[in-house]
C-alpha positions as a printed Julia matrix, in Angstrom:
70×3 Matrix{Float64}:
   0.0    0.0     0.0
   1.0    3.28   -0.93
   1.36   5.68    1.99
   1.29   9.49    1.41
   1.54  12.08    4.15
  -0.56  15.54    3.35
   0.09  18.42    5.78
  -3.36  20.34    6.18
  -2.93  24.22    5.74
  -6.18  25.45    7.37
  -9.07  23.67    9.39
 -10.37  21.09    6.7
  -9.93  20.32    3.19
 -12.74  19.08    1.02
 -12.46  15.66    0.12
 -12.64  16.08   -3.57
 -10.06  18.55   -3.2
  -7.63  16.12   -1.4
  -7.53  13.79   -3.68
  -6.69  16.47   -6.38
  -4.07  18.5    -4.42
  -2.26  14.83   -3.78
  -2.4   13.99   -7.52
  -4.84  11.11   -7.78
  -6.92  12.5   -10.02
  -6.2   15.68  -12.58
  -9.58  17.81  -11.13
 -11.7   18.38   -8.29
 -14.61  17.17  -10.82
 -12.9   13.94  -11.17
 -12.41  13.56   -7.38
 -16.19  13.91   -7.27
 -16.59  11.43   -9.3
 -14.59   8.99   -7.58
 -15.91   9.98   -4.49
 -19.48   9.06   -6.07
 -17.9    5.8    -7.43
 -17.88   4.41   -3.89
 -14.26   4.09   -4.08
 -13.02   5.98   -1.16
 -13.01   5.67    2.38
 -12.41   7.91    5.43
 -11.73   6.29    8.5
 -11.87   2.97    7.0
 -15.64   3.6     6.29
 -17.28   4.53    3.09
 -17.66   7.81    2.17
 -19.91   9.3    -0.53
 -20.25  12.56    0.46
 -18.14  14.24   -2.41
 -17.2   17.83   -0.45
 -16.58  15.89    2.78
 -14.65  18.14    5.28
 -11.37  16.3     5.92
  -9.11  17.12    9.19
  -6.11  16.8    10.85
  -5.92  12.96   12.4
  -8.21  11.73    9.76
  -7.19   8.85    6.9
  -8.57   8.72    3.16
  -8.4    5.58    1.28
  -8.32   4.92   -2.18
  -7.38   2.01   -3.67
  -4.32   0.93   -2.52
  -3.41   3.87   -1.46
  -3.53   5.69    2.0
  -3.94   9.36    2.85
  -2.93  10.48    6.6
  -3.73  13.68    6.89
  -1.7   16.04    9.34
């Protein structure tokens, strides 16, 4: 598994927006599109909710790869 560490600049980034700004996908519209896929998880749960607030201490999964937000 792919392990990449992403050091949060304010209070929360969107979840679409994550995924973007670590370079798994090429837009925020593509994020949201994986997002609606089914395909990632936050906290080792599901989560569909495309604009999902992400913070510090939190985990996305995608695949095989891992997210640890900081």
């Amino acid at each position: 598994m792919q392990n990449i560490d992403f050091d949060l600049t304010a209070e929360f980034v969107e979840l679409n927006q994550l995924m973007k700004l670590v370079g798994l996908v090429d837009s925020g519209g593509a994020g949201k599109n994986m997002v609606a896929s089914g395909a990632v998880s936050v906290d080792g749960k599901q989560e569909l909710r495309k604009t999902a607030k992400i913070r510090s201490g939190q985990t996305v999964t995608v695949g095989d790869v891992r997210i640890r937000v900081r």
